[in-house]
N, C-alpha and C positions, 0 to 999 in steps of 0.2 A: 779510155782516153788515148789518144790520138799520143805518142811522143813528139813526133816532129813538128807538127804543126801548130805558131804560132800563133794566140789569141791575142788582139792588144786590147790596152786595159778597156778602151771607149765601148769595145762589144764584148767585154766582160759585164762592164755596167750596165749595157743593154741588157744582160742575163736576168737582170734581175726588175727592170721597167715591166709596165702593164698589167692587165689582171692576174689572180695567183694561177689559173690556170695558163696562161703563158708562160710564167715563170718557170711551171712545172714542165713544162711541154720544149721548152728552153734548157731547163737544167736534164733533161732526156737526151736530151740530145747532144748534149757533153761526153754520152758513153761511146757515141763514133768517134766526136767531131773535136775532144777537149783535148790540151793540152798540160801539160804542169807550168805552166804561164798561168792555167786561170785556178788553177788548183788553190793560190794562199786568197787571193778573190773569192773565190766562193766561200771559203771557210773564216776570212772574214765575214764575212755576211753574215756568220753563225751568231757573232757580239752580238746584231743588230737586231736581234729578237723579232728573229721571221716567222712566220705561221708553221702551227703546228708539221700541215703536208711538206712544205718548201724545206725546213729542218730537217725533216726526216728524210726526202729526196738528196738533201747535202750529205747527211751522214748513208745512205745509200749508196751513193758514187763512190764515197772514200772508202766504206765495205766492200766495193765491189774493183775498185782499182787493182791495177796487175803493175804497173810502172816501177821498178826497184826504185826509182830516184824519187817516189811520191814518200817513202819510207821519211828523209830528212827533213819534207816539207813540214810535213803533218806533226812529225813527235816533235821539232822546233815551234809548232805556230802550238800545240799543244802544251807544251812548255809554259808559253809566254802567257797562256791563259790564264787571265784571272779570276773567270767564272768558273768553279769548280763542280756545277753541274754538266756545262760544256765539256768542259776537258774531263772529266768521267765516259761521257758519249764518244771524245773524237779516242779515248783509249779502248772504248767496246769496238767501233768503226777500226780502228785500228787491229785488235786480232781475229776481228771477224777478214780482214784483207789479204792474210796468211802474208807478207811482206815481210822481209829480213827487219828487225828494231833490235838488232843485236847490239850495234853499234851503242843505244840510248839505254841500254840496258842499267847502270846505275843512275841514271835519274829518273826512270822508270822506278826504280827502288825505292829512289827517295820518295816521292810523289806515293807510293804508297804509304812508307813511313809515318809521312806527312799527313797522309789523309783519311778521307773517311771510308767507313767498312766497305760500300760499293766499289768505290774508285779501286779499291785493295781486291777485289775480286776480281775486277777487270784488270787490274797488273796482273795479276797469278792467271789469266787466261795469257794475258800475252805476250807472259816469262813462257808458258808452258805449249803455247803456239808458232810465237815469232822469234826466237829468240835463242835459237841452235848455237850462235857462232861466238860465243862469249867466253872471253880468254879465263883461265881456271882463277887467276890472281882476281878478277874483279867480283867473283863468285865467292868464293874465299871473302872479298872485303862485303858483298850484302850480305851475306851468312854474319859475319862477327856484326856489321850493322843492325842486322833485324836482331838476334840473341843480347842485344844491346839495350835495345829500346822496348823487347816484348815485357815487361814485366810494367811498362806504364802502360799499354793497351788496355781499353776496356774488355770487357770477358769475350763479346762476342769478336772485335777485330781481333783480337790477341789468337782464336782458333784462327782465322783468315790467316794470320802474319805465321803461324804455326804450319798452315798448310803450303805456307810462299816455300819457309825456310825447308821442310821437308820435301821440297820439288828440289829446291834447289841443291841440296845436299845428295838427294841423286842422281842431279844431273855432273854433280863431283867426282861419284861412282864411277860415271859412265866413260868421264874422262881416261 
């Protein structure tokens, strides 16, 4: 995606008019021509319970984005998700992106805490991907967090939450 170049919303909403194959062929071409103007557009669109192909082209782009500033977009509209099969996807799309999400790094935590054993997979890829630059005090507080809550996990999240907190405690080390 394009940084400079502005999309306004009217041919954002065109992105997604006409048959799925235009759509697909539209959202292609977001990888020259896209900007982070259309970036919270299309990933709204993810609510909207688009076809199988069109989703998965969405969560494509945002795997395949390089833009550091797409990092805020995504783990914020991510956030706000209330579909938590979505927001499982846009966090695989997310450390599949290799992008800085250091900054989100404790709510990233929580969201695992909080959720179910996939979603908890896909945090532990990308604590262990994306997520270099993370001050030792906030690591220190998801360490005492997850040792907090592991003994309500069920058997299987509980290894998942076992395996965050063992990443996590050597990336303490390493500090």
């Amino acid at each position: 995606m394009n940084q400079d170049q502005e999309i306004t919303s009217s041919s954002t909403t065109h992105l997604f008019s006409g048959t799925e194959e235009e759509i697909l062929t539209n959202l292609e071409g977001l990888r020259e021509e896209g900007s982070l103007a259309s970036l919270g557009a299309i990933m709204e669109h993810l609510t909207t319970t688009p076809s199988l192909p069109v989703k998965s082209k969405i969560l494509s782009l945002i795997a395949d984005i390089k833009i550091p500033g797409a990092a805020a977009i995504v783990a914020n509209f991510t956030f706000a998700c209330t579909n938590h099969s979505i927001q499982q996807e846009l966090i695989s799309a997310s450390w599949q992106s290799r992008l800085d999400f250091s900054p989100y790094f404790n709510r990233y935590i929580e969201l695992a805490i909080a959720g179910e054993m996939m979603l908890v997979l896909d945090v532990l890829s990308l604590v262990e991907e994306c997520c270099e630059k993370v001050d030792s005090n906030h690591t220190k507080a998801a360490i005492s967090d997850i040792k907090q809550h592991l003994p309500s996990f069920e058997d299987k999240k509980q290894l998942l939450m076992t395996d965050l907190l063992t990443l996590l405690e050597a990336k303490m080390d390493v500090d």
